[in-house]
Backbone as a ProteinNet text record, in pm:
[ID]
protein_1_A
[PRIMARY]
XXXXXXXXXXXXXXXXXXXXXXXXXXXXXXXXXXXXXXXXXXXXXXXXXXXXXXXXXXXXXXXXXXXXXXXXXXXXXXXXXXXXXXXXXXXXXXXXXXXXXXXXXXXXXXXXXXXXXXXXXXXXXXXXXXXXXXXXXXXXXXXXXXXXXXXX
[TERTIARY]
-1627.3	-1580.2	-1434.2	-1335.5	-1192.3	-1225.2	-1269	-1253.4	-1303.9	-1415.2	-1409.1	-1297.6	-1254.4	-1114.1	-992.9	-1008.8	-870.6	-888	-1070.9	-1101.5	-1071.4	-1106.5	-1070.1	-958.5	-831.4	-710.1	-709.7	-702.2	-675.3	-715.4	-821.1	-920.1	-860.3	-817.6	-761.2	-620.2	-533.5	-372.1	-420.5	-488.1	-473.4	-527.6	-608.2	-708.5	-530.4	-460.6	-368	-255.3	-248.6	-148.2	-159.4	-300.4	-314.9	-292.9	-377.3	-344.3	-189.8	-128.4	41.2	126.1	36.7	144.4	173.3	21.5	-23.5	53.2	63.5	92.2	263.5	316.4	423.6	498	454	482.4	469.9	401.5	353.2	474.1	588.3	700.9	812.7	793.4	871.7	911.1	1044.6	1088.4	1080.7	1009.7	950.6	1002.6	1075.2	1148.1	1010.3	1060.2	995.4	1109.8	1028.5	1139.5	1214.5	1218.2	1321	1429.3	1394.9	1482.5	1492.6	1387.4	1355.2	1296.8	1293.7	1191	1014.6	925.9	815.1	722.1	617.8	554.1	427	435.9	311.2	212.8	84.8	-55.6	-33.2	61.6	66.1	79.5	183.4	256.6	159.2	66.7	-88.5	-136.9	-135.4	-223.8	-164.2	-68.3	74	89.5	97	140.6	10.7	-124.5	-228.3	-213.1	-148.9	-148.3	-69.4	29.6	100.4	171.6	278.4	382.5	475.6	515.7	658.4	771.2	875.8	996	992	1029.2	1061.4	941.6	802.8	744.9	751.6	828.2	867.8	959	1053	1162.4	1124.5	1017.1	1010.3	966.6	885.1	758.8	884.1	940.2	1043.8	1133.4	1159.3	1252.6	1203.5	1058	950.1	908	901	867	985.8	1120	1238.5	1275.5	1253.2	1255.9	1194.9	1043.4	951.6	987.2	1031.4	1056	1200.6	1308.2	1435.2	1347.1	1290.6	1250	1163.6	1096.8	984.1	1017.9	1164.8	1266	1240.5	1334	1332.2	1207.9	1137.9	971.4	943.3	939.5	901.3	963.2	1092.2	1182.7	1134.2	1050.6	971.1	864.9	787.4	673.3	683.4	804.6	786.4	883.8	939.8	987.5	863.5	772.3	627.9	556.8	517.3	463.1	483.1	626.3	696.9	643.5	678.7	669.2	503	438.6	268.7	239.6	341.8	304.8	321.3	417	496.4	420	343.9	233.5	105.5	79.1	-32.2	-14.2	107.5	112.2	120.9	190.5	169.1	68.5	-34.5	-154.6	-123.7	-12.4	5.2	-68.7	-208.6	-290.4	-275.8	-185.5	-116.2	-15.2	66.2	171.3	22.6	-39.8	-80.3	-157.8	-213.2	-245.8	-192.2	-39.9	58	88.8	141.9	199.3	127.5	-32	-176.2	-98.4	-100.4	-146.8	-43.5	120.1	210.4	222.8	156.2	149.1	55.2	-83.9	-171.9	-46.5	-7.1	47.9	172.6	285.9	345.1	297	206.4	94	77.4	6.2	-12.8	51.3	154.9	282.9	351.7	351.3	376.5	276	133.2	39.5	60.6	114.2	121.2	241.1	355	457.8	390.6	299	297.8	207.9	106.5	-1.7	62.2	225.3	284.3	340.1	400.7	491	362.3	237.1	123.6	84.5	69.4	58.1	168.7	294.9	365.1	372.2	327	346	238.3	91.8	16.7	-3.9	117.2	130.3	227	275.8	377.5	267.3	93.3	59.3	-36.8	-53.9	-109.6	-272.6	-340.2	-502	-543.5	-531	-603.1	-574.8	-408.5	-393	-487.3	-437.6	-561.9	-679	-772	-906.9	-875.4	-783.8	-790.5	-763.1	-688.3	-672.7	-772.3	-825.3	-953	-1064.3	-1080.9	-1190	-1122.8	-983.3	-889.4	-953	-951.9	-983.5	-1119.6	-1192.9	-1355.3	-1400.4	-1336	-1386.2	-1359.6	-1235.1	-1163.2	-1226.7	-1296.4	-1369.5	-1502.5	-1577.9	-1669.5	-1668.6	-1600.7	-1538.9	-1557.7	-1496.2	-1535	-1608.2	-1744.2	-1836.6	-1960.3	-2019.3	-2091.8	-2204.3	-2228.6	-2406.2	-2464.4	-2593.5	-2729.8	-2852.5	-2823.4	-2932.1	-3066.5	-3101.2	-3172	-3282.6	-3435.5	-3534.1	-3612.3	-3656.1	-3713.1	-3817.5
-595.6	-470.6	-482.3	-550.6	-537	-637.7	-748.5	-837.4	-730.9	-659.5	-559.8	-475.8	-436.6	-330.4	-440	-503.3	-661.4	-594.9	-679.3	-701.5	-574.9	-461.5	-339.6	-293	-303.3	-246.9	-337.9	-483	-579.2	-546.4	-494	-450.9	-316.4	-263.9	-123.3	-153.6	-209.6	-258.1	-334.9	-380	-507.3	-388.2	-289.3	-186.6	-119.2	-24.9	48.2	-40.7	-166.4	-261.6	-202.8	-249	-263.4	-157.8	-11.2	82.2	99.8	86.5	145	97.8	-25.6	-164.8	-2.6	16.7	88.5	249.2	311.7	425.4	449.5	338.9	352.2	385.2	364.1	326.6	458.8	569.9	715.9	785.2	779.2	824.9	734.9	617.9	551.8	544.5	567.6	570.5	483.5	481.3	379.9	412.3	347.1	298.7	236.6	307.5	248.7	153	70.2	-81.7	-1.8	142.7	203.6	225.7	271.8	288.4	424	498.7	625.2	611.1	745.5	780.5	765.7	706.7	771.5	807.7	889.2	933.5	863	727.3	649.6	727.1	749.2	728.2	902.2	1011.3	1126.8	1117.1	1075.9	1048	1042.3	956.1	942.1	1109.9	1124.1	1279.3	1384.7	1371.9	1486.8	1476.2	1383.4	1339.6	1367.5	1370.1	1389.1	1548	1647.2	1753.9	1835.4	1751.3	1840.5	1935.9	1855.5	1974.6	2023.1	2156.7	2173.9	2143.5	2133.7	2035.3	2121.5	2260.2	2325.3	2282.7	2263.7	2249.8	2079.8	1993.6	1881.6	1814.2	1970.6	1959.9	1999.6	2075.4	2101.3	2022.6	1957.7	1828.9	1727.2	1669.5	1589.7	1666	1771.9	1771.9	1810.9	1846.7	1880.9	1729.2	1630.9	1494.7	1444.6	1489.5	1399.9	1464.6	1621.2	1642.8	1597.8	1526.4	1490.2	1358.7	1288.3	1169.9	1153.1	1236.8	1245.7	1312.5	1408.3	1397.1	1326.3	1240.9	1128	1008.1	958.2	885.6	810.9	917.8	862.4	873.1	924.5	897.9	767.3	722	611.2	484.1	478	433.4	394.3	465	497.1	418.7	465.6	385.9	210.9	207.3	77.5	8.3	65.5	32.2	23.4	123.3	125.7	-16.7	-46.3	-117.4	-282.1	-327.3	-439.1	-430.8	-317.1	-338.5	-353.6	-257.2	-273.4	-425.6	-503.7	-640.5	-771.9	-701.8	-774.1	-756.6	-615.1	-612.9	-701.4	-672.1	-775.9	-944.3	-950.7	-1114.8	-1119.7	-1041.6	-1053.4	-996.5	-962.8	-913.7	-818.8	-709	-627.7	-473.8	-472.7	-375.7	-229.4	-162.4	-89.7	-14.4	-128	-113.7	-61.7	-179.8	-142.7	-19.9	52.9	180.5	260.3	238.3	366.7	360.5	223.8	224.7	292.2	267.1	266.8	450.1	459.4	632.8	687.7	622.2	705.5	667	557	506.6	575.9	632	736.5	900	916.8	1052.8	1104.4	914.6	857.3	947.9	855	872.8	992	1060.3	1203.4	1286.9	1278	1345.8	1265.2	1175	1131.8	1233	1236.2	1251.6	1404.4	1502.8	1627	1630.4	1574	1572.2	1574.3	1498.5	1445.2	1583.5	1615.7	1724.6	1847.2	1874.8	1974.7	1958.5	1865.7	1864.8	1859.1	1820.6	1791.6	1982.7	2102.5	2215.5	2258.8	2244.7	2294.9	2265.8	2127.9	2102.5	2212.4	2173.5	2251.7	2396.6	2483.9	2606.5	2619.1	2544.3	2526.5	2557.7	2476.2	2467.4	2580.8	2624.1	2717.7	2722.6	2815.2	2832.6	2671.9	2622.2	2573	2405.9	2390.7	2299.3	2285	2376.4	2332.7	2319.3	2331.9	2293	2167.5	2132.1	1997.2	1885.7	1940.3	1860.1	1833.4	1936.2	1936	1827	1860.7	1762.6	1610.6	1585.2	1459.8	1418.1	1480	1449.6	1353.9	1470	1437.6	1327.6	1309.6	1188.7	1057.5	1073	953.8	950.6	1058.5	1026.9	939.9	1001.1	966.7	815.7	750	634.1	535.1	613.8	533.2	532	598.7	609.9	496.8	461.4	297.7	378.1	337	343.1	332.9	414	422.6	307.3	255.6	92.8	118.7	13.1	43.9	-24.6	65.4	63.8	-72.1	-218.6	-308.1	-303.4
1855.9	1798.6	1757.2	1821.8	1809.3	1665.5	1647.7	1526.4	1412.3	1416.7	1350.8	1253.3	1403.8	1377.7	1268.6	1330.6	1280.5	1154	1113.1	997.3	827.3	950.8	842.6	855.8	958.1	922.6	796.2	821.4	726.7	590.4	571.7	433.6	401.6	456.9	441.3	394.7	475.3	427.4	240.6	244.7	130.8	4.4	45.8	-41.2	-99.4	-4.1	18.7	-85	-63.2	-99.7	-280.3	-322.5	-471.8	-499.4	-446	-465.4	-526.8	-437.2	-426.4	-517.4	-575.2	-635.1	-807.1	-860.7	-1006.4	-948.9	-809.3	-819.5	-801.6	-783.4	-744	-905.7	-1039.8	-1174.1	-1231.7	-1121	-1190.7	-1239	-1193	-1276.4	-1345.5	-1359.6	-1385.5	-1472.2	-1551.2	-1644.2	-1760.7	-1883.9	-2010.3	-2072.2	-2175.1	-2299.5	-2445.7	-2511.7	-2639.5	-2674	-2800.6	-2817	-2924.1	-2943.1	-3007.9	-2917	-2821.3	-2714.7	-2654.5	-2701.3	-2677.9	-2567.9	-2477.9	-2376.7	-2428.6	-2325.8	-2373.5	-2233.5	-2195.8	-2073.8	-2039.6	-2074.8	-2031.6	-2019.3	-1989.3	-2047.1	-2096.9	-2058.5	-2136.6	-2256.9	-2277.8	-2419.9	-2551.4	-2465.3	-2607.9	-2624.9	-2535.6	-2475.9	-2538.2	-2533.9	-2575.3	-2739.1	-2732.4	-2904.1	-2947.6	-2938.7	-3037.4	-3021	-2969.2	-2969.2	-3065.9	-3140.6	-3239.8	-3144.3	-3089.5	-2980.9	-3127	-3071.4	-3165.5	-3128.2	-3192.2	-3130	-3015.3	-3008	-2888	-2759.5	-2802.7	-2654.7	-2678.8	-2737.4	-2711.9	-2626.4	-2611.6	-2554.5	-2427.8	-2371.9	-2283.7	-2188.8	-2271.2	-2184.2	-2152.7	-2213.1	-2161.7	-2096.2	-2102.5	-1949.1	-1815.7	-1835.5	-1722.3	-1682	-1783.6	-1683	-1595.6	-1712.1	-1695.9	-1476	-1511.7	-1372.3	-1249.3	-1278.3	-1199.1	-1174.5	-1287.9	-1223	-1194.1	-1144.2	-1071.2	-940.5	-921.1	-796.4	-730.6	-801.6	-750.2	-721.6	-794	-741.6	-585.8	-537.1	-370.8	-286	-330.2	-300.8	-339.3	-442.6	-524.7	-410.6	-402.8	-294.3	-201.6	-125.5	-10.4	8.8	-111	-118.1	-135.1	-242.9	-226.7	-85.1	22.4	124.2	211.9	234.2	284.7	254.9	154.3	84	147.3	138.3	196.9	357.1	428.1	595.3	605.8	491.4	536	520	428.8	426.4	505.2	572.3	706.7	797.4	806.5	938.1	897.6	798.2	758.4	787.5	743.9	785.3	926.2	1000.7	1139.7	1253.7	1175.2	1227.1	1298.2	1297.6	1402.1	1339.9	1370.7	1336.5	1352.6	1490.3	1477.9	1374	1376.9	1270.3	1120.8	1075.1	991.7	931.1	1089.1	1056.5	997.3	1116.8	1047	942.7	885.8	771.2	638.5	670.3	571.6	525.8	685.5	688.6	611.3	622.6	570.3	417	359.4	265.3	173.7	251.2	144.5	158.3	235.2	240.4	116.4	121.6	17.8	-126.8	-130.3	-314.9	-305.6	-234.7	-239.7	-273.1	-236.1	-309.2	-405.4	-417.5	-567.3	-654.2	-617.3	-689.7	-713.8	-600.4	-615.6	-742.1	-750.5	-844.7	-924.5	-1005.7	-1118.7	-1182.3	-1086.4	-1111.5	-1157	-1038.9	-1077.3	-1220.3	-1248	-1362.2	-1500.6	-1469.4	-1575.9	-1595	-1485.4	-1520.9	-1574.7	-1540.4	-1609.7	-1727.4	-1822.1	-1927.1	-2005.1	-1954.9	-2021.5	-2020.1	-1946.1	-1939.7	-2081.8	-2129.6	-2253.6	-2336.1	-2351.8	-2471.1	-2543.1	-2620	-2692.3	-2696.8	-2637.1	-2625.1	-2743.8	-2841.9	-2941.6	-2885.5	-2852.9	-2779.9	-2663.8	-2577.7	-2442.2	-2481.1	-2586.1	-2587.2	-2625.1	-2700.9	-2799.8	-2638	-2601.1	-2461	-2363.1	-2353	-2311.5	-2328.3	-2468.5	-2560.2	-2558.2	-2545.7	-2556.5	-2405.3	-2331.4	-2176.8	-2180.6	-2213	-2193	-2278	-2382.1	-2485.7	-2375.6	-2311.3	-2213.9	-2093.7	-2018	-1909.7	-1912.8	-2117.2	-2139.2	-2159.5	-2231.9	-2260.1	-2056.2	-2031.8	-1858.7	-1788.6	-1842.3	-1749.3	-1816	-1684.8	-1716.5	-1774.4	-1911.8	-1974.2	-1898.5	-1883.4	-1857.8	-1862.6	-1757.6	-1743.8	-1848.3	-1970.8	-2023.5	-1946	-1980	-1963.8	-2010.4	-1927.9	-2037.3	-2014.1
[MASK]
++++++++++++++++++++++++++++++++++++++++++++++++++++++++++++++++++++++++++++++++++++++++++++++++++++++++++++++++++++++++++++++++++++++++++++++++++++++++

């Protein structure tokens, strides 16, 4: 039973690891090779919407805020990240719980930031926008979902 336990803190730290590596990037500040700001995977989302300069201005300073406060979170996570890896090499399974645990709690609130600053954007956009966003959504969920095993 304990090799068990080993086996899945271990599977859990390494799961948590990859995880953290893609979420830690959720606010991170991107540069176009103009040298402009841009909002990684929003930016596509946003821009097929026809913002007006004014709710252009808004969306960038509603991200620009999220990611000054997601900052020292971000910090965190990737300080988390390093020690969950130090427990891993040293098999100290304990350690690796905690770290797991404070490491999903980490993202979570990264994840709450991002959600907050994503309603506030779309409280900016106009009934015709939100459907178009909508429909922008669903084309992209549809796009990821695995075809239907054909029948031979």
């Amino acid at each position: 039973m304990k090799t068990f336990r080993n086996n899945f803190a271990a599977w859990t730290a390494i799961a948590v690891l990859g995880t953290s590596l893609g979420a830690t990037s959720l606010f991170a500040a991107e540069t176009s090779p103009a040298g402009g700001h841009r909002h990684g995977r929003h930016g596509a989302f946003l821009s097929s919407l026809n913002l007006t300069p004014a709710q252009q201005a808004q969306e960038k300073s509603i991200f620009q805020e999220a990611r000054q406060s997601a900052q020292p979170l971000r910090q965190q996570v990737r300080q988390t990240r390093q020690s969950l890896r130090a427990a891993v090499q040293a098999n100290d399974t304990a350690q690796i719980q905690q770290l797991a645990t404070a490491q999903g709690s980490e993202l979570g609130q990264l994840m709450a930031i991002r959600s907050t600053a994503m309603a506030k954007v779309y409280q900016t956009l106009t009934p015709e926008q939100q459907q178009k966003l909508a429909a922008l959504r669903e084309a992209r969920h549809a796009g990821h979902r695995a075809p239907a095993p054909s029948q031979n």
